[in-house]
C-alpha positions as CSV (number, residue, x, y, z in Angstrom):
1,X,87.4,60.2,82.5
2,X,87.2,62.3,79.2
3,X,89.3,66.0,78.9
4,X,84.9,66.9,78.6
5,X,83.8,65.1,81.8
6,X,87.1,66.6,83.6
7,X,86.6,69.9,82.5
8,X,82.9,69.5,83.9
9,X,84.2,67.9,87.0
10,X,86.5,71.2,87.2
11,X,83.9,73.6,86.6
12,X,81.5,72.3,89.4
13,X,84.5,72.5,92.1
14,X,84.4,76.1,90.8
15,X,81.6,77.0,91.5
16,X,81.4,74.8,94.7
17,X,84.7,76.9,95.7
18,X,83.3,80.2,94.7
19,X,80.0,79.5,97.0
20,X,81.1,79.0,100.5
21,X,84.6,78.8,102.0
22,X,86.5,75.4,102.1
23,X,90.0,74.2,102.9
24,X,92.8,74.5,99.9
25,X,93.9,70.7,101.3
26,X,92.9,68.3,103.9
27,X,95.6,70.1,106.0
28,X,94.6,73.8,104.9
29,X,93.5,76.5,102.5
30,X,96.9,76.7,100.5
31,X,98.7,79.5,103.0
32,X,96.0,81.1,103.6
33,X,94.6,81.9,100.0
34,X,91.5,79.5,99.7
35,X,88.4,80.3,98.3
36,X,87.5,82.3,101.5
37,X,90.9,84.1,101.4
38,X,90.9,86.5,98.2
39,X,92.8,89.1,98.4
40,X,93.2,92.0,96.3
41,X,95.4,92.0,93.1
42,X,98.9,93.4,94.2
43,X,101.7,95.0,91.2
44,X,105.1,94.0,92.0
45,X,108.6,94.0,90.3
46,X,110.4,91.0,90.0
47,X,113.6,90.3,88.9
48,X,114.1,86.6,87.9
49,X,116.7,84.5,86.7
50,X,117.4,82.5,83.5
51,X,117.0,79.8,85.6
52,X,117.0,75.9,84.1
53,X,113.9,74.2,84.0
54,X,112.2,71.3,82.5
55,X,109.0,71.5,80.6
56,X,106.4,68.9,80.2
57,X,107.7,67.4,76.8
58,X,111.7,67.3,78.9
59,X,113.3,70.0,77.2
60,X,115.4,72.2,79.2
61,X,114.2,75.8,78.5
62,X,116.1,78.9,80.3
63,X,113.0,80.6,82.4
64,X,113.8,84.2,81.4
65,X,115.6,84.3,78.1
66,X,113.9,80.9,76.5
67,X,110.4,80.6,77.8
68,X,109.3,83.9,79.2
69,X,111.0,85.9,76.6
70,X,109.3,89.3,75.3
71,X,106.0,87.8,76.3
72,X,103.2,88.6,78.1
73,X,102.6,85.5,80.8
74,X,100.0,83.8,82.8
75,X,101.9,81.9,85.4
76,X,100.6,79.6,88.4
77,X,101.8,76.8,90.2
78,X,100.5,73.3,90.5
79,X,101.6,69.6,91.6
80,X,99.7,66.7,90.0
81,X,98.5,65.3,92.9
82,X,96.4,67.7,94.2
83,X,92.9,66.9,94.2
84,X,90.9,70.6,95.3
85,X,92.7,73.8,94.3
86,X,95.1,72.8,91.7
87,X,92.8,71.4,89.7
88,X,90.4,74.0,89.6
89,X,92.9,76.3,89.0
90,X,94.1,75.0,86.1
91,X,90.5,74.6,84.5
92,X,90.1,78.4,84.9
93,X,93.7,78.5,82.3
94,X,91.9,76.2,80.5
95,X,89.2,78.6,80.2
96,X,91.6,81.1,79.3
97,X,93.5,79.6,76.8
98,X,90.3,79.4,74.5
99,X,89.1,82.8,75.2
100,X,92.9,83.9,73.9
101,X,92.0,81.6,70.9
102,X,95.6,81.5,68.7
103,X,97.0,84.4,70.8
104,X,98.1,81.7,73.4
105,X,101.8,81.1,72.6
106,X,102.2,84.3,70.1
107,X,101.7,87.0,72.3
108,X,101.0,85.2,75.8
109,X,102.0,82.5,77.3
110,X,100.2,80.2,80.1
111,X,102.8,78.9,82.6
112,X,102.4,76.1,85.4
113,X,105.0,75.1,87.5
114,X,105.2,72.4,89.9
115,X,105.7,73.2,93.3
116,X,106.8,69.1,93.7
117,X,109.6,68.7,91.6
118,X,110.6,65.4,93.0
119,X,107.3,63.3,92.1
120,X,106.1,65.8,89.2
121,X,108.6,64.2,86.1
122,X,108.1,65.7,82.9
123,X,105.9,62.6,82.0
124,X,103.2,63.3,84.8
125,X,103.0,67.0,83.9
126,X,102.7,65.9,80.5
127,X,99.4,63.7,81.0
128,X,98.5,66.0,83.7
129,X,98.7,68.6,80.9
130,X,96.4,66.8,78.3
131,X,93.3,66.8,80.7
132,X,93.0,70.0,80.6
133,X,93.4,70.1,76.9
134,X,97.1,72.0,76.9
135,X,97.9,73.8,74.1
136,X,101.2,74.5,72.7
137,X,100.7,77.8,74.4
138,X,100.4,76.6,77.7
139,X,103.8,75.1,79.3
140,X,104.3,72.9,82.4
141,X,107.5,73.2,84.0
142,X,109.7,71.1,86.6
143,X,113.1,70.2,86.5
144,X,115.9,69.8,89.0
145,X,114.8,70.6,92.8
146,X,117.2,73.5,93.7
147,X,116.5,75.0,89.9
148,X,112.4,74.7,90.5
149,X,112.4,76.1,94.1
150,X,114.9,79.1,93.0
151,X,112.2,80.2,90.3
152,X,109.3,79.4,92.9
153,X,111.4,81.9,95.2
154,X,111.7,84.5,92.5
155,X,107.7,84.1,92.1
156,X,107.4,84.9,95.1
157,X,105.5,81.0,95.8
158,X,108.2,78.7,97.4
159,X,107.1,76.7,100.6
160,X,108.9,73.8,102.0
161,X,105.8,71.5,102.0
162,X,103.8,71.5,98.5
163,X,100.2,71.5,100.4
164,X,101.0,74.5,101.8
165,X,101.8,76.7,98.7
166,X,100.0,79.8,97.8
167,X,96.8,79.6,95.4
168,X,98.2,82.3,93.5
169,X,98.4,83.2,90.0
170,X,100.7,86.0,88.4
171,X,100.5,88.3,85.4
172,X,103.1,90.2,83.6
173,X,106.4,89.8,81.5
174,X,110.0,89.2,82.4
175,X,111.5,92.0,80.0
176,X,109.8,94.7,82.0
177,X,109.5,93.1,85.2
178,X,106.3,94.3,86.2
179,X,104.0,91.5,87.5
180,X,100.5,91.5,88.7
181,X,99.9,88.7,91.9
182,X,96.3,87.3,91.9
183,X,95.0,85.3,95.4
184,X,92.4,82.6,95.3
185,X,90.1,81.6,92.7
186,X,90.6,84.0,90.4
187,X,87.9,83.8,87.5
188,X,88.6,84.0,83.6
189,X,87.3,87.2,83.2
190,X,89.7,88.8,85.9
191,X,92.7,87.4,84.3
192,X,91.8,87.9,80.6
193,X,91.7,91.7,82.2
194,X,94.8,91.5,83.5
195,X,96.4,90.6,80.8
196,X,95.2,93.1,78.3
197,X,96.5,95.8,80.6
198,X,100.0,93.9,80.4
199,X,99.2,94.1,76.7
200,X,97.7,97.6,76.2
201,X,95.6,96.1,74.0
202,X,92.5,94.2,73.6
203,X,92.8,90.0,73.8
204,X,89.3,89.1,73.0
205,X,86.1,89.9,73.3
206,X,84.4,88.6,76.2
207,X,82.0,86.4,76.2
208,X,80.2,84.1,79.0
């Protein structure tokens, strides 16, 4: 399948998620937070660690200090198996990513981090990565199991059984720690918002 017939693929589950409820898995709606789940954004503070992780080309980054940095970020969580939510999810960063045009990786950062450590190497996140047309802007994160589920933790996203983990996206920067939490399918134009609040500035125009 080509990164164009994917992201077409990922845009009619979308809108076929957007339309009428459905299950996150064949075993449930990710926690809860499906398509027919959407709960209201929520600010918290969160205080997270410069924990050790892996990124999609194997370097070992330091979450806080390293990755996260001074920067604004757009962080969700993902394993490459997933065939309904994850998927979808990611096409909406996609989406993202060009509407931030050469702002992705300067002054924000998209951020997807396995909840399946164990299968997800830094190879499969990699070619996971190039459907949806990553940028250098956009990292994929796994690592060591105890490292990935202490930063899932401090997200506020850890769950013992990957199927089950929250379709959840946050907004926000490490340095102030002030976050934003987004449930469900959260469109484009909701997170582009989000993050020119965390900017206090302008991103980008919209545009549908």
């Amino acid at each position: 399948m080509s990164p164009r017939q994917f992201a077409l693929c990922g845009a009619a589950a979308l809108s076929l998620a957007l339309a009428a409820p459905c299950a996150a898995h064949d075993k449930g709606a990710h926690d809860g937070h499906g398509a027919a789940a959407v709960k209201p954004a929520a600010g918290v503070r969160l205080r997270l660690a410069d924990t050790p992780l892996v990124d999609q080309d194997g370097r070992e980054v330091r979450l806080r200090s390293e990755l996260l940095g001074k920067r604004v970020a757009v962080v969700n969580f993902v394993y490459t198996t997933c065939t309904t939510v994850c998927p979808v999810a990611s096409a909406t960063l996609a989406q993202l990513q060009r509407r931030l045009g050469d702002r992705a990786g300067e002054r924000v950062l998209l951020v997807s981090i396995t909840v399946d450590p164990l299968r997800d190497t830094p190879a499969r996140l990699r070619e996971y990565a190039a459907r949806h047309e990553a940028g250098p802007g956009w990292r994929w994160l796994t690592g060591r199991k105890a490292d990935v589920d202490a930063a899932l933790k401090a997200f506020g996203a850890y769950t013992p059984n990957p199927e089950d983990h929250p379709n959840m996206t946050l907004v926000g920067d490490a340095e102030s720690g002030q976050w934003t939490r987004l449930y469900g399918f959260t469109g484009v134009d909701e997170l582009l918002a989000q993050v020119e609040r965390a900017l206090g500035v302008p991103v980008a125009r919209r545009s549908h």
